[in-house]
N, C-alpha and C positions, 0 to 999 in steps of 0.2 A: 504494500500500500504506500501510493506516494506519502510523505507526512510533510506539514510545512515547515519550510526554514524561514524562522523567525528572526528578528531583531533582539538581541540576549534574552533568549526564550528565558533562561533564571532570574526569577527577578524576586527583590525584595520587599513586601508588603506587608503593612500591617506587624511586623515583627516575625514573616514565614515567609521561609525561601520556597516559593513554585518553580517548576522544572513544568513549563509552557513543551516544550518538544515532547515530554511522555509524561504530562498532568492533566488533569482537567479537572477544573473549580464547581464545584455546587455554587450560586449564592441564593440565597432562600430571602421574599421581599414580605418586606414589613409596612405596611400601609399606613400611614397615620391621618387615614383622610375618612371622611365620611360617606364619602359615595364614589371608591374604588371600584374599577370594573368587577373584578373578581369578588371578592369579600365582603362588599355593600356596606364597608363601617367596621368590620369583624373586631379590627384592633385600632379601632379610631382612637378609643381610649390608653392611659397612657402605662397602667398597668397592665391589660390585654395587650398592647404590645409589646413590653418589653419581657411578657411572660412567653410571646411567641418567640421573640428572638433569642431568650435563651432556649426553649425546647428547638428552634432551629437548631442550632448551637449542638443541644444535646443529640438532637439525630443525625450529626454527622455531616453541616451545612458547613462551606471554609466561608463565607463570603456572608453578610450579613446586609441586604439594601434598605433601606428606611425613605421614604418619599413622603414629605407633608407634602404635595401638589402632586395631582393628578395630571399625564398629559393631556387628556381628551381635553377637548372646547370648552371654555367656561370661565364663570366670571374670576378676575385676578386674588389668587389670596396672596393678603396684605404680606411683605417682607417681615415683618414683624413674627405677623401670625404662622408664617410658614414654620421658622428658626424656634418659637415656640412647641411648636410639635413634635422635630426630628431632634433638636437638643438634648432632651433629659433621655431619650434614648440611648443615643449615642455614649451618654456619662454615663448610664447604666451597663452598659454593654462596654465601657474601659478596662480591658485587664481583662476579658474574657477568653483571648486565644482567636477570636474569631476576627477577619477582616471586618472592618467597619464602612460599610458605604453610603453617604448619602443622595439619592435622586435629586439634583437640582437643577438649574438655570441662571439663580439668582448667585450673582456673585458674594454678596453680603450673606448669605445662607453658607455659602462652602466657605466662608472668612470663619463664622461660628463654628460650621460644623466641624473643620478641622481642628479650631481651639481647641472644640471638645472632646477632641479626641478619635474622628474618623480617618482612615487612608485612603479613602476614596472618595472623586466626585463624579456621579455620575450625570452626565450633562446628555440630556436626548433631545438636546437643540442645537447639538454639534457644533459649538462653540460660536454662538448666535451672538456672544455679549463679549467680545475678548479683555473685559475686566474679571471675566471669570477662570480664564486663561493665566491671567497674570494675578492671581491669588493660587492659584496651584502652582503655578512657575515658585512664587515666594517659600515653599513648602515642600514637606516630601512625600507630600500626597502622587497619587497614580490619577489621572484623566481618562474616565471614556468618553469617546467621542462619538455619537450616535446619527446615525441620519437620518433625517426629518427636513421636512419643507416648508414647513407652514413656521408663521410666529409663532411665538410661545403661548400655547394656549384658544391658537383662535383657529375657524374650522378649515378643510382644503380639501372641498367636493371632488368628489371624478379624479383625482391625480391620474395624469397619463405619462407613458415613458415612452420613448422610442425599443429602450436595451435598459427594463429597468438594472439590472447585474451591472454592466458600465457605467450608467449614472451615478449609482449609488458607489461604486469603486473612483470614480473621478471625484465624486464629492466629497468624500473621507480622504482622500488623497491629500487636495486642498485646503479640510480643516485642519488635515495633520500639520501641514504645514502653516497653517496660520497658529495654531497652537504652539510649534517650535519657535514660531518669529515671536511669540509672547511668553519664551522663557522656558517652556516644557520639553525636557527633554525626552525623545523617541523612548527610552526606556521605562517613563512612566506615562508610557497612553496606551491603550487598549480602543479598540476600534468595536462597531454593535452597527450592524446594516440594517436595524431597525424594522426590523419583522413588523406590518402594519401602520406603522406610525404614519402617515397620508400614502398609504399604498394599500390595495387592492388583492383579496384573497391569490387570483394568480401571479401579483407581484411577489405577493409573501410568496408562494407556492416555487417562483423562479429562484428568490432569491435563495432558498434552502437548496434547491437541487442545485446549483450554480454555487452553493455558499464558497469552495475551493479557489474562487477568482477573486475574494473577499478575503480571505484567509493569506492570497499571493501578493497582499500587500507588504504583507509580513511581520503584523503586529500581531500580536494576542487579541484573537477574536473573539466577541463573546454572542453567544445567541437568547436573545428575550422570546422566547418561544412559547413561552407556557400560558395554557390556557384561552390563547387569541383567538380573536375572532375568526383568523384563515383554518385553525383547526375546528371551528367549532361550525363552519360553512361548506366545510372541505366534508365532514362523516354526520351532518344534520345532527349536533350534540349541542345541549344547548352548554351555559357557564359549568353546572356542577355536572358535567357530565363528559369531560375532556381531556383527565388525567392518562387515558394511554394511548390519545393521538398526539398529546405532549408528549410524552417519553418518546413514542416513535420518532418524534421529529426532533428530540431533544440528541439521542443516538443517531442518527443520522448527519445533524450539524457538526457531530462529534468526528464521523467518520468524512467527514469533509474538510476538518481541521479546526472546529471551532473546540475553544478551551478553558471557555467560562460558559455556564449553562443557567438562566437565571429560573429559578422554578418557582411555585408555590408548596406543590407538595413534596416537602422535603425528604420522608424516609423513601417514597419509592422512588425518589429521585436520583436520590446515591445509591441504591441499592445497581439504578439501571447506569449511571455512570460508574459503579467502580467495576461492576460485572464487564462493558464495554473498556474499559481500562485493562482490566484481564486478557478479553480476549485479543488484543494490541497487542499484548506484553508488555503493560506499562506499568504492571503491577501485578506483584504473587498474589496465590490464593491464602485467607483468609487460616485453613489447616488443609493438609493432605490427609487422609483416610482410605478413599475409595480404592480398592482393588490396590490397595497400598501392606508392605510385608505386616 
């Protein structure tokens, strides 16, 4: 199997060296919003979430996401209100072993989040605000850089592509290097071709079978796959009913090259990325037994 050649596929995050050429991350997402596509509020609260992020934690999650804002369409919540939500998380989840991420846009939210203690920003407006750029340059936080079209927040009907797979590879191309010219060095950014975000079930659908032209960028790819709407359009499934056309498609990105996997449901998540790790050779079994002396 070809595998990607990455840019120092080892990289150090969070306080854990990943081996990107034969690893692949769980991060399991924490919602801090009230009307999350998936969860509808599940862990809006601030105890519910930080009681999901440690049982993330506990079931085997390297990666930990936290988003007060939603990207879907809708009305702005206040900078304040955002930093509010993903904050006392973040502090919660300090010293835990686990990567700390948080979902932003807002520069002054990853200024906080980072104080508080995250190594990651997770930006799915692909570097829409380069003051957001240059508060992870100041830091030794890690940047994903995610692609999307539309503002932050506001809607983008019909998106059409020519080649959505080369647009979406020219446009991460581009942020990356707008991101380097704002101080971020190539070994802290991770690339996300943004499964969904103003694309279309068969753009989703290209860009997973294609994900390997996305991955031949050669950064740490990560795939937001879980529970979207292209799986849920793709097997007539509605939200709670999608957990193993994610994993298929979660395994699949994997065997494409992608090495961050962002999921919800986290025990059968790792279960199907370490078993796909195994059969890689990216990693022993667990015990030998079978037909063993």
């Amino acid at each position: 199997m070809q595998l990607p050649s990455l840019v120092q596929p080892r990289r150090l995050i969070g306080g854990r060296v990943f081996d990107f050429s034969r690893e692949v991350a769980v991060m399991a997402i924490i919602n801090r919003t009230p009307d999350s596509f998936y969860d509808r509020g599940a862990t809006f609260e601030l105890d519910a979430a930080v009681a999901s992020a440690r049982q993330a934690t506990s079931d085997g999650a390297d990666w930990v996401d936290i988003g007060g804002a939603k990207f879907a369409p809708g009305p702005a919540i206040p900078i304040a209100e955002e930093i509010d939500r993903v904050v006392p998380v973040v502090e919660a989840l300090r010293g835990a072993g686990v990567v700390i991420s948080v979902d932003t846009f807002h520069a002054e939210v990853a200024a906080a989040a980072i104080a508080a203690g995250a190594h990651v920003i997770n930006d799915t407006t692909g570097v829409h605000d380069p003051a957001l750029a240059e508060v992870v340059a100041g830091s030794e936080a890690t940047l994903v850089i995610t692609h999307s079209l539309a503002k932050p927040r506001m809607p983008y009907p019909a998106p059409r592509y020519d080649d959505v797979v080369g647009e979406v590879a020219a446009f991460l191309r581009e942020r990356v290097a707008r991101a380097e010219s704002y101080g971020v060095p190539l070994e802290r950014i991770v690339i996300d071709p943004g499964h969904d975000l103003n694309k279309n079930t068969l753009h989703s659908l290209e860009l997973t079978r294609r994900l390997n032209e996305i991955v031949a960028i050669g950064l740490p790819t990560l795939a937001a796959i879980s529970n979207k709407d292209f799986i849920g359009e793709t097997l007539n499934r509605e939200r709670g009913a999608r957990v193993d056309g994610s994993l298929a498609a979660a395994v699949f990105c994997i065997l494409q090259g992608a090495r961050i996997v962002r999921m919800h449901n986290v025990p059968a998540a790792v279960d199907a990325v370490r078993m796909t790790e195994a059969i890689l050779g990216f990693r022993a079994p667990a015990f030998l037994r079978h037909n063993m002396e």
